[in-house]
N, C-alpha and C positions, 0 to 999 in steps of 0.2 A: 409763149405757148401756155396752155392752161394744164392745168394741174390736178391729175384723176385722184381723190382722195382714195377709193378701194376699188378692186376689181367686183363690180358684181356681175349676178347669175347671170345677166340680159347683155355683157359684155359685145358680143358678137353682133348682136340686134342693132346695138346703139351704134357703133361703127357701120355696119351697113348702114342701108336704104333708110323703111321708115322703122318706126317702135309701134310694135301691134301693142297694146294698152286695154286693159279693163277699164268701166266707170263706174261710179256709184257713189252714196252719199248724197246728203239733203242740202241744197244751196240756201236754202231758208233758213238757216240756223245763226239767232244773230249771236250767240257768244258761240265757240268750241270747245264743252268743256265734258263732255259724256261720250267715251271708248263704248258704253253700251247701242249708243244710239246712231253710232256709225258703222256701216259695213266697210270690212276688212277687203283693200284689192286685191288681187292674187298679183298684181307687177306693181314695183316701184313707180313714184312719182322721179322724176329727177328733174333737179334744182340747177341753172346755171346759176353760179355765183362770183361775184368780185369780195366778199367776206371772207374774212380769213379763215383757219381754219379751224381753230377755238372755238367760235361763233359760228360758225355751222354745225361744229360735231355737238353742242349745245341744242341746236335748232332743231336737228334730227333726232334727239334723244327724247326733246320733249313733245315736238309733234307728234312723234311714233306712239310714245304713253297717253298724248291725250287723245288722238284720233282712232288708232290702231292701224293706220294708216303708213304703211313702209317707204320712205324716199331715200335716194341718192342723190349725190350735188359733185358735178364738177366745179372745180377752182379757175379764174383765169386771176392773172395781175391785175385786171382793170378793167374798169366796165367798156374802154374803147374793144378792147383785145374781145369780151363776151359778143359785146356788138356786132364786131365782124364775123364772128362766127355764126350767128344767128341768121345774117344778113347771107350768108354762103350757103345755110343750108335752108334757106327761102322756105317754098311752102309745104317740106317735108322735116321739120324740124326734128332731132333727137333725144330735143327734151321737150318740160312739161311749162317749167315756171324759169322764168328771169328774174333776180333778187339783187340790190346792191347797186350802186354807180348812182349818180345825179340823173334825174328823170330828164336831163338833157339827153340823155341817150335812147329815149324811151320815146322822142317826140318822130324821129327817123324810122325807125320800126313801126312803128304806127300807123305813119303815112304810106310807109311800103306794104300795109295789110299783116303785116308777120306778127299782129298781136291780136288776142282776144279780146270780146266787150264784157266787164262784168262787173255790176255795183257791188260790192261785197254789203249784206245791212249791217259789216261792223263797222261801214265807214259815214254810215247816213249821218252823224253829229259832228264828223272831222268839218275843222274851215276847210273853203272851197281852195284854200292854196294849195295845196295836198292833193287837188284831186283832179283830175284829167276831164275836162268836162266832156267826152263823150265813153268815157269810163273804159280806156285802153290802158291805165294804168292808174298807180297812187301813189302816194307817197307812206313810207310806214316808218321813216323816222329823217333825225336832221341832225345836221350838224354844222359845226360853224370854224369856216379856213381861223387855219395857226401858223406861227411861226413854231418851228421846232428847232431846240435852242442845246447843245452841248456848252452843258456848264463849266466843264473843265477844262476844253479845248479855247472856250472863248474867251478865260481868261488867261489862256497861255498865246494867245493869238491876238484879235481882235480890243479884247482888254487890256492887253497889257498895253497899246496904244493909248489909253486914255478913251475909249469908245464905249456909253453906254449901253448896257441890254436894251433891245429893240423895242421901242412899242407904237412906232408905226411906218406904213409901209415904205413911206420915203426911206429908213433910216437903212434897208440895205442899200443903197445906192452912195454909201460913203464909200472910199476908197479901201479903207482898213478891210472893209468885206473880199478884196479881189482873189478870188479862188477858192474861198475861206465857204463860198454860196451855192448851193444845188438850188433848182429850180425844177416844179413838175412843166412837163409837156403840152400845153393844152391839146395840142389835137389828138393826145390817149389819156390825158388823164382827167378825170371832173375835174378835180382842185384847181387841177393850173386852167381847166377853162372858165371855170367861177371866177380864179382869183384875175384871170384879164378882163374878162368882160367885167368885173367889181370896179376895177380901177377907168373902167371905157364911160360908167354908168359918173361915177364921181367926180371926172377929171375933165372928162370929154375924147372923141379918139384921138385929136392930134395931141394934146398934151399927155395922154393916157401913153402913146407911143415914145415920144421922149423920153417920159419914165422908163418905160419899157428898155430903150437905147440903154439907160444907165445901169437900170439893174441886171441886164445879159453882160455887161461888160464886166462885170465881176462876177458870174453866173462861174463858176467851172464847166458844168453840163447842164443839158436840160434830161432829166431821168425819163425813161418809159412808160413808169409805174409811181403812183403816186408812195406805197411802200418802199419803193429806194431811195426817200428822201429819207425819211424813217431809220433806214436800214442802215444807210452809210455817215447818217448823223450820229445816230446811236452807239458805231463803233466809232466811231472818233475820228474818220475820215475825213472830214469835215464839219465845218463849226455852226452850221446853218441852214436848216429847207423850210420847206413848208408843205403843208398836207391837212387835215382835219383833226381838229384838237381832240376828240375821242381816241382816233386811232393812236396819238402822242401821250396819253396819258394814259392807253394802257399799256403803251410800250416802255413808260417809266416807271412801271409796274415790279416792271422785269427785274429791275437794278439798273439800270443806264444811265448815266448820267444828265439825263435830258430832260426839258420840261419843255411844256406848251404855255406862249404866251399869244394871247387873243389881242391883236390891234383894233382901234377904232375904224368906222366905216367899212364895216365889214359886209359879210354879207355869209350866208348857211346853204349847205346843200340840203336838197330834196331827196331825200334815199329812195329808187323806184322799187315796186315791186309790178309783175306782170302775167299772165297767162300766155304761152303764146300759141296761134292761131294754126292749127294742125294737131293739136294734141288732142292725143287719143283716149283721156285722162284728166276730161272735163271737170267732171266732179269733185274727180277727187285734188284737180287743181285750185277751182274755188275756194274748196275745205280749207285747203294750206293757206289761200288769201286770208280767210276768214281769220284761221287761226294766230296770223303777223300780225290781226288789226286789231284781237283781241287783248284784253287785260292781260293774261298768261304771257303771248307772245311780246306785248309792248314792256311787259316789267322784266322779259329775260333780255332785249335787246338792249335796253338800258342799262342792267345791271353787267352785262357779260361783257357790252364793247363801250358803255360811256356815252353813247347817243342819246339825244333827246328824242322823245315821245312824242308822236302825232297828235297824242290824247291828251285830252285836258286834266283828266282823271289823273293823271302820272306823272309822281315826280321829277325834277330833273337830276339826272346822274350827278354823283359824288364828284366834285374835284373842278365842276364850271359853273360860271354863274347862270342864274334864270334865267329861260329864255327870255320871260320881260326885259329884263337888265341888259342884254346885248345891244352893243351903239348898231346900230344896223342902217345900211342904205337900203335905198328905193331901188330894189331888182326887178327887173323886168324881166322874166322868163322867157316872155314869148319875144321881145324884142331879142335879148340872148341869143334864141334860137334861131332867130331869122338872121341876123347878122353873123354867126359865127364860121360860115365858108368863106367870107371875104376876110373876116379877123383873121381867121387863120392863115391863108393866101399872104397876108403882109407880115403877119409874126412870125410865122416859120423859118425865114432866111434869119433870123436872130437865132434861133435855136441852133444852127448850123454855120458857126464860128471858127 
């Protein structure tokens, strides 16, 4: 279930039917950096989001200052869980903007029409990886699968065997890992569907599957939500998941004893952002686009969760290496996305042990 961050005034509205919505604001504007030059809505924007909630209460504090512009944002665990809901409320939707999740999620909605078209001009210089070529979506940041690793449980468990820290993806399929493992879901979580189809794209499927075989049998669970890999790593529940090395190093923020470690042949998500198709809050949807893809928005997404920047302009977060520097495979997106109903159809009965 998703996660109302605050009750607001349009409570009522948004549970019903549709959200009656003002519009305004100039889609022309290629930075968003003047509260004078924009008109104030009289109703909120609302945000679905799969970001937590650090980084959203960030995200609305400084759009509101720079646009004057007021949004709300539901929370869900994951961008499958936002999906389906969007997907439910078809083409009466009760929000404005979709944010968050691998733009694998973004390619389904699309095709169902439940998205808007719109080049935002802060994305006219982004590479075309990033960008939907009939502009129902973008990408506004990225990040790249990790293992997340409990350093204290691992050497009371799996180390003390004489088993080295991981550094690549065969290495959970040793036996010392048996139960010791979480693994994300792919048919709800990005991660875990980047990280099979990564392993589909490098191995091939029949051998990508074997592996698969090995690493589920030491799997304890396959989690929901790519944050309970996270969650249950971090208390010490277990010795081992994986998820995106941004979300693992700001959880090692915290004090946890955990760290993110990046294997070879990797491969990064696509962070989507989106407009969706019914909103009555065009403009002032744009705006928000505009303001993700700008410098403002790209140096707080960076700083607040660890993600890399679409922009070339912008550094990369503390604590990973350059994007250049990542060993990276050859993803195929759209092959991805065409193949991942029958991926799933043969990986699922592994989840279900």
């Amino acid at each position: 279930m998703f996660n109302m961050k605050k009750v607001f005034s349009r409570t009522a509205m948004i549970l019903a039917a549709a959200v009656a919505l003002a519009a305004c604001g100039d889609e022309n504007d290629a930075e968003v950096t003047n509260t004078s030059a924009q008109k104030k809505s009289s109703e909120p924007i609302v945000v679905y989001s799969s970001l937590n909630e650090d980084a959203m209460t960030r995200i609305e504090e400084s759009f509101e200052k720079t646009t004057g512009i007021e949004m709300d944002y539901l929370l869900f665990n994951s961008a499958g869980e936002a999906s389906s809901r969007i997907q439910a409320e078809g083409k009466s939707p009760q929000a404005d903007v979709l944010i968050g999740g691998s733009v694998e999620f973004y390619e389904p909605l699309a095709e169902a029409e439940l998205l808007a078209q719109y080049a935002s001009p802060n994305a006219k210089d982004l590479d075309p990886m990033f960008l939907n070529e009939d502009n129902y979506f973008q990408g506004w940041y990225t990040g790249v699968l990790a293992y997340v690793l409990n350093t204290e449980r691992f050497a009371e468990t799996v180390g003390a065997k004489g088993v080295q820290e991981p550094t690549k993806w065969e290495d959970i399929t040793d036996p010392a890992y048996k139960d010791e493992l979480i693994l994300p879901n792919p048919a709800t979580v990005g991660s875990g569907y980047i990280y099979t189809a990564t392993q589909i794209f490098r191995k091939g499927e029949d051998e990508a599957f074997k592996y698969f075989e090995q690493a589920a049998a030491n799997a304890h669970h396959f989690t929901a939500s790519g944050g309970d890999s996270i969650n249950l790593v971090s208390t010490g529940e277990f010795t081992i998941g994986l998820h995106w090395a941004h979300d693992i190093i700001k959880a090692a923020e915290k004090g946890y004893p955990i760290k993110a470690i990046i294997p070879e042949e990797n491969a990064i998500e696509i962070g989507g952002s989106a407009i969706l198709a019914g909103t009555d809050q065009m403009d002032e949807s744009q705006q928000f686009i505009d303001w993700l893809l700008s410098v403002e928005g790209q140096e707080l997404i960076r700083n607040e969760t660890a993600r890399y920047s679409v922009r070339d302009d912008i550094a990369p977060p503390v604590g990973v290496p350059a994007f250049s520097e990542l060993k990276l495979i050859d993803y195929d997106r759209a092959k991805a996305t065409e193949m991942k109903e029958d991926v799933l159809s043969r990986f699922t009965p592994l989840t279900t042990k």
